[in-house]
Structures are given as structure tokens and as C-alpha cells.
C-alpha positions as CSV (number, residue, x, y, z in Angstrom):
1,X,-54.9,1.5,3.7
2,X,-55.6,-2.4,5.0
3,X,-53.0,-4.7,5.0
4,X,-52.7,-6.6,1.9
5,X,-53.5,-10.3,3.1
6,X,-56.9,-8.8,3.8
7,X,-57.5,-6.8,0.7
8,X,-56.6,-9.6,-1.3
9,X,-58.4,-12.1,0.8
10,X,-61.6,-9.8,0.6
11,X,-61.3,-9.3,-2.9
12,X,-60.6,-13.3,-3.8
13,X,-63.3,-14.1,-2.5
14,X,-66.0,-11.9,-3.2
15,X,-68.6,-13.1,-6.3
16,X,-67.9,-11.8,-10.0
17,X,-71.0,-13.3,-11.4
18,X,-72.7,-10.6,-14.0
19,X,-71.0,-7.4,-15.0
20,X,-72.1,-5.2,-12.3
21,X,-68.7,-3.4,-11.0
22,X,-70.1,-1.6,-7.9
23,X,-68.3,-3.4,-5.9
24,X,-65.4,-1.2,-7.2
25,X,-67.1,2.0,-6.1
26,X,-64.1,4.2,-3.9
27,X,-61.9,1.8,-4.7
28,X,-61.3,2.2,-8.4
29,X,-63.0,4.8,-11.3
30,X,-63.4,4.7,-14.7
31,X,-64.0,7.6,-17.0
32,X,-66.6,7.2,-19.5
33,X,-66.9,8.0,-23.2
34,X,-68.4,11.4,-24.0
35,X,-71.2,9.9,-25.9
36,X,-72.9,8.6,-23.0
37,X,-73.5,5.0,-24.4
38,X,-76.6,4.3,-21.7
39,X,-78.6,6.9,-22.8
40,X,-78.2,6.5,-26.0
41,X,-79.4,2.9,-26.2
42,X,-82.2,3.8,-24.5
43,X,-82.9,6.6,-27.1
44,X,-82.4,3.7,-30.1
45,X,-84.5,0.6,-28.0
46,X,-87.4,3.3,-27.8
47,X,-88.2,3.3,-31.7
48,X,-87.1,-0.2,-32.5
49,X,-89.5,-2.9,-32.5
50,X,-87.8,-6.0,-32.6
51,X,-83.8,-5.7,-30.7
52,X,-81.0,-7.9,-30.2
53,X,-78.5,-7.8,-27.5
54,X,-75.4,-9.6,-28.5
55,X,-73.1,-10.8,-25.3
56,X,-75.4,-9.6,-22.3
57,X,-73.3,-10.1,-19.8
58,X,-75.6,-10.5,-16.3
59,X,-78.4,-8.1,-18.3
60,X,-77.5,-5.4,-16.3
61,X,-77.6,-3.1,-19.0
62,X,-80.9,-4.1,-20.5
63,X,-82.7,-4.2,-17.4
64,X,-81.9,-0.6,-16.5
65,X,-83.5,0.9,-20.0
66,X,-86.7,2.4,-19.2
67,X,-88.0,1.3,-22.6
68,X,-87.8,-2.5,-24.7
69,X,-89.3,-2.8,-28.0
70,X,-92.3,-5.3,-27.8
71,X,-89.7,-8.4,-29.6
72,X,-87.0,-8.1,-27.1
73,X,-84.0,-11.3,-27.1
74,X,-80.6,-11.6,-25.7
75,X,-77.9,-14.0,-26.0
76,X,-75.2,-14.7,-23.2
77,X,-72.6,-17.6,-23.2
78,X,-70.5,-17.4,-20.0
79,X,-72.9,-20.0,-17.7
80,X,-73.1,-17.8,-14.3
81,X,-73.8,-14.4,-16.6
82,X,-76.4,-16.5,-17.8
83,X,-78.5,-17.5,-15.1
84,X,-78.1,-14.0,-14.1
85,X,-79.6,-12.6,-17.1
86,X,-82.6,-14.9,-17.2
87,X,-83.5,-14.1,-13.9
88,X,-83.1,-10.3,-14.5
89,X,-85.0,-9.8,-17.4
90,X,-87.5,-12.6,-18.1
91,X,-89.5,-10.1,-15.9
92,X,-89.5,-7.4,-18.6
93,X,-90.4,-9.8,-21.3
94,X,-86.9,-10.4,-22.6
95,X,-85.9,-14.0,-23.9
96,X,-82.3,-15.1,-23.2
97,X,-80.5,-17.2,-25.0
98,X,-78.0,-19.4,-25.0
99,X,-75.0,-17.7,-27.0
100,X,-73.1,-20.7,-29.4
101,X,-69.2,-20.5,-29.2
102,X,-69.3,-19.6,-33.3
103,X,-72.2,-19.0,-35.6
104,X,-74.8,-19.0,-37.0
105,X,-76.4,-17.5,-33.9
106,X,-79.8,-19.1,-33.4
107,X,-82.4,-16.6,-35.1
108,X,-84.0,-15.9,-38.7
109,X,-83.3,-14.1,-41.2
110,X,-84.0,-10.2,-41.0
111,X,-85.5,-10.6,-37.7
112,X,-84.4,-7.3,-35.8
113,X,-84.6,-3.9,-37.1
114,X,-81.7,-3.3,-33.7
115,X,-79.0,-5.2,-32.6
116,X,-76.9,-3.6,-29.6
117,X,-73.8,-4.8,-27.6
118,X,-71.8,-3.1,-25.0
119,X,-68.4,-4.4,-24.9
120,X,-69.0,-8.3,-27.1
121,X,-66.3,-10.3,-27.2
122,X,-66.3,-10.6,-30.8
123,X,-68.8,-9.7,-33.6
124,X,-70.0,-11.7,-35.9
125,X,-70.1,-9.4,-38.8
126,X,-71.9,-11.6,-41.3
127,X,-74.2,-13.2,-38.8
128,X,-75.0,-9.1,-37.4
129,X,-75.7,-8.5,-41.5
130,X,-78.2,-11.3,-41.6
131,X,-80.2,-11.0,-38.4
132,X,-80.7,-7.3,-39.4
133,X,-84.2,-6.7,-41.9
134,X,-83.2,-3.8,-44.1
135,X,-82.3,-0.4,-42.7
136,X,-81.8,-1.6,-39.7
137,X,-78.8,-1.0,-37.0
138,X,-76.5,-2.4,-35.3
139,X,-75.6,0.4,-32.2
140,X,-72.9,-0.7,-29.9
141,X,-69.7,0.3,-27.6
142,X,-67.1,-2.2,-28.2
143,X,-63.4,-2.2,-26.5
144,X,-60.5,-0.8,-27.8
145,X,-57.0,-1.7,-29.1
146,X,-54.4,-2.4,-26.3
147,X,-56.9,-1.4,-23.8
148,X,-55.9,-1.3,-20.2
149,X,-52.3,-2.8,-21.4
150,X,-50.3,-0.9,-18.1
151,X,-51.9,-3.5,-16.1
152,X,-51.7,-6.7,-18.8
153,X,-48.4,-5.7,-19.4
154,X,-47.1,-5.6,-15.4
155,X,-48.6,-8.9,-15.1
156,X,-47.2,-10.5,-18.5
157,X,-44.7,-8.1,-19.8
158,X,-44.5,-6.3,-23.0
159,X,-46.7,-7.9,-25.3
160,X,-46.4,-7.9,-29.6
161,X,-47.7,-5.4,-32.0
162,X,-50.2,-7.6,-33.3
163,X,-51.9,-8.1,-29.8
164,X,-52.0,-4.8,-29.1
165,X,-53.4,-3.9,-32.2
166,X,-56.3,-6.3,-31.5
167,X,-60.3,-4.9,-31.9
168,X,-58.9,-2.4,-33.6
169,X,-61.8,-0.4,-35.4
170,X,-60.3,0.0,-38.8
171,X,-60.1,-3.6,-38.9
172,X,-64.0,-3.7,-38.0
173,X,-64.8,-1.3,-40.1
174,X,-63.9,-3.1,-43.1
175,X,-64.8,-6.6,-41.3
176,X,-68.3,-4.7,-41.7
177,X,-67.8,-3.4,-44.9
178,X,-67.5,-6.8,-46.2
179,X,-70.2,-8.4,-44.5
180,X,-72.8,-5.9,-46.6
181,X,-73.2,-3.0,-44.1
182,X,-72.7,1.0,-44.0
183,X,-70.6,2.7,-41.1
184,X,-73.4,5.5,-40.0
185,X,-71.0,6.3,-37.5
186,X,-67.4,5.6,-35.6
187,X,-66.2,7.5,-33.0
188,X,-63.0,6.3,-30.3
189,X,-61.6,7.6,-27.1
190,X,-59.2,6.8,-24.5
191,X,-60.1,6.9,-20.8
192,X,-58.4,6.4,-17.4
193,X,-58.5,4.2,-14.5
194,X,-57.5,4.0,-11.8
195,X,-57.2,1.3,-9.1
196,X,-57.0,2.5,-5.5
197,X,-55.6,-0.8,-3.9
198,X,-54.7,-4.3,-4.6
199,X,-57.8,-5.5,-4.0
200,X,-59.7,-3.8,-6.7
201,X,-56.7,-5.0,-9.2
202,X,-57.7,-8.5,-7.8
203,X,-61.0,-8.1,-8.1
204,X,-61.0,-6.6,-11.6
205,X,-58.8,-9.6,-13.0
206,X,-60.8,-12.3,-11.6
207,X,-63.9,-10.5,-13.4
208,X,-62.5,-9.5,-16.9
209,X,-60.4,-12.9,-17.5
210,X,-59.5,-12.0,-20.6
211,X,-57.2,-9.3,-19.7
212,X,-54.2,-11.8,-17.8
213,X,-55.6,-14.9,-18.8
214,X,-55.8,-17.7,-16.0
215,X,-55.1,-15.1,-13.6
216,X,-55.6,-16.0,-9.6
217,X,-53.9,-15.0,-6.5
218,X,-51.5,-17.6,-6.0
219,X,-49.8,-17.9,-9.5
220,X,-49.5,-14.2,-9.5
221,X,-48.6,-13.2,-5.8
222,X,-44.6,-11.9,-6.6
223,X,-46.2,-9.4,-8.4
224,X,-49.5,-8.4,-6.7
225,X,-46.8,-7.6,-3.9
226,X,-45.0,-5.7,-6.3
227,X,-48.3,-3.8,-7.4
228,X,-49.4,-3.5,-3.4
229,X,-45.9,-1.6,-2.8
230,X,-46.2,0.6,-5.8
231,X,-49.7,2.0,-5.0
232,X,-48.7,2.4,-1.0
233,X,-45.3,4.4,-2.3
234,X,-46.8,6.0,-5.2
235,X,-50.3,6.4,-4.9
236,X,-53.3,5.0,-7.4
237,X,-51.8,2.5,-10.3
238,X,-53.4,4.5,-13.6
239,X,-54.2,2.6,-16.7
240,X,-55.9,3.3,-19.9
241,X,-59.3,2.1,-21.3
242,X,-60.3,2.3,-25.6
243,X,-63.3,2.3,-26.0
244,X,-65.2,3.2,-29.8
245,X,-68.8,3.8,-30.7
246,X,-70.0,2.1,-33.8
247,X,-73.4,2.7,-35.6
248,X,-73.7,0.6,-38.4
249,X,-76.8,0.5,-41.3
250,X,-77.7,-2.6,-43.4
251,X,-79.1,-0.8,-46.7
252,X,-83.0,-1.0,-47.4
């Protein structure tokens, strides 16, 4: 293994724009749900005719669908995610949007018969019920409770019940409920990573900044040494992703 000034280094400095994670690839894995989100989301944009993508990320997702309804938006917030986006699909005939930091998103009434997210930072429950027209879905993977908390909690220690109880599904299931909208389906697993080296820990943090908020190299060196030392002695640093499935129905 490389010394870790230069995996560190490497991994500081490389870019994070989008939410591509191939720069990851032999240096950390990630098992995925059994239910195979990508495929099904191209199975549910084939018969829509008007979708939503909620939190877009760089569009990687979207743009690797081999079908888009002929009314296809997005909306994105995060400023280099969003320049991203545009760039990637405006060639398929997908608008992007600006996302607001709270609702009402900026759409009509009833306009999609599909809205989709993969992994959105928080739904909007009531503003999901009233972009829907009736009977249609809102299909989407969204992150777990507690989810990777071995590594949050090596970086910032044992953290409350109530944050690790956060995006809990119960809680949007009836978050959904209330908003006027049936659970078709809800399904949650747990799946492992693992990191290889410092520098994919690095690199991960930097990109998912939610996870040890205001995270960089230097504030957090003591204990990227301590990590470095553990994976050299002990081998890959395992951690734990949630991940749940939800299908939800606004009644005709």
C-alpha cells in the first residue's frame, strides 16, 4: 500500500463534482440492494409520460436510462452538481432546474404522472403529492437510518438515538400517509462497504458532506492516521449502508 501523505494528497485533491464514484473502483465496494434500483427506473421511465427527478445529483443516473418519457425535468441544488447535470442531459431533452432550499418546488399542479429520486436529501412529501396527476408514482431509493455510522462515528464519536434514527422509513411512511398518498411498496436492506485505504475514506467524505459535516484533511488528520494504521494492521475498514425502496401511489 502507498504511503499515506500520498494517498491522502491524491485523494484531497482529486474533483468530487457530480455523483459518479468510479474513482473508488479497487479501492472501495459497495453492495447493492437486491432490487436492482437502475433497472428498475428504467422499467418505470419507459411507460411514463411526463417524470420528475427530484435531487439529480450530476445526472448521472438519468443519462444512463435508455428510455425518458417525452416531458422529462430535473431539479438539482448543489451549484457544481448543477452545471454538471445541464450539461449531461440537455442533450437528451431533459430540463434542469434549479432546486429551492424549501418548497414549493417550481412546477404545476399534477404535472407528472412519475417522480423518481435516488438517494434526495429530503422529500417533500406534500410538494411530491401535488406535482403527482392522479395515479401517479413516486418510485425512489432513499438512504437509511444510521447509515454508514462506523465511519461517522470514528470521526465524531457515538452519536444520539435520535440521529441515528434519522430517514427512518416508518417515519416516511406516515410523512406520506399524511401528505394524501398510498405506500405501493417499502422494502429496506443493509449493505457493506468497505474502504481499502485512507484515500478512498478521504475521498468519500469530501463527496458525501453530510456524513462528518465540514470534514477536510487538516481538521481531521489525528484520526485519518488512526484510520491509515487500522486498515494497514487490520485490513479493509467495513461499514454499513441502509438503503429502502419506496413506491408510493397518489389515488385517481
Amino acid at each position: 500500500m502507498r504511503e499515506f501523505d500520498d494517498l491522502v494528497t491524491e485523494a484531497a485533491a482529486v474533483s468530487v463534482d457530480g455523483w459518479d464514484f468510479s474513482w473508488l473502483d479497487g479501492r472501495a465496494t459497495e453492495e447493492r440492494p437486491s432490487w436492482h434500483f437502475f433497472e428498475a427506473l428504467g422499467y418505470r421511465m419507459a411507460g411514463a409520460t411526463a417524470s420528475l427527478d427530484i435531487d439529480t445529483g450530476g445526472g448521472e443516473v438519468l443519462a444512463g436510462l435508455p428510455t425518458i418519457p417525452p416531458l422529462a425535468a430535473a431539479t438539482e441544488s448543489w451549484p457544481p452538481n448543477l452545471a454538471k447535470a445541464t450539461a449531461l442531459l440537455r442533450p437528451r431533452g431533459i430540463v434542469v432546474v434549479a432546486g429551492p432550499e424549501q418548497p414549493p418546488l417550481p412546477f404545476a399542479d399534477a404535472t407528472f404522472d412519475l417522480i423518481t429520486a435516488r438517494h434526495p436529501v429530503e422529500p417533500w412529501w406534500s410538494e411530491i403529492a401535488r406535482l403527482l396527476s392522479p395515479g401517479g408514482a413516486y418510485f425512489a431509493q432513499h438512504v437509511g437510518p444510521h447509515s454508514v455510522f462506523e465511519l461517522v462515528e470514528f470521526f465524531l464519536g457515538p452519536q444520539s438515538e435520535s440521529v441515528r434514527r434519522g430517514r427512518h422509513p416508518d417515519d416516511d411512511t406516515v410523512a406520506a400517509q399524511a401528505a394524501g398518498l398510498e405506500i405501493a411498496d417499502l422494502r429496506y436492506e443493509q449493505t457493506r462497504i468497505e474502504f481499502f485505504d485512507i484515500g478512498a475514506v478521504v475521498y468519500f467524505l469530501r463527496k458525501v458532506i453530510w456524513m462528518v459535516p465540514g470534514f477536510t484533511v487538516e481538521a481531521h488528520l489525528p484520526k485519518l492516521r488512526e484510520l491509515d494504521a487500522l486498515i494497514r494492521a487490520d485490513g479493509p475498514f467495513v461499514a454499513y449502508s441502509t438503503r429502502y425502496l419506496v413506491d408510493a401511489r397518489k389515488p385517481l
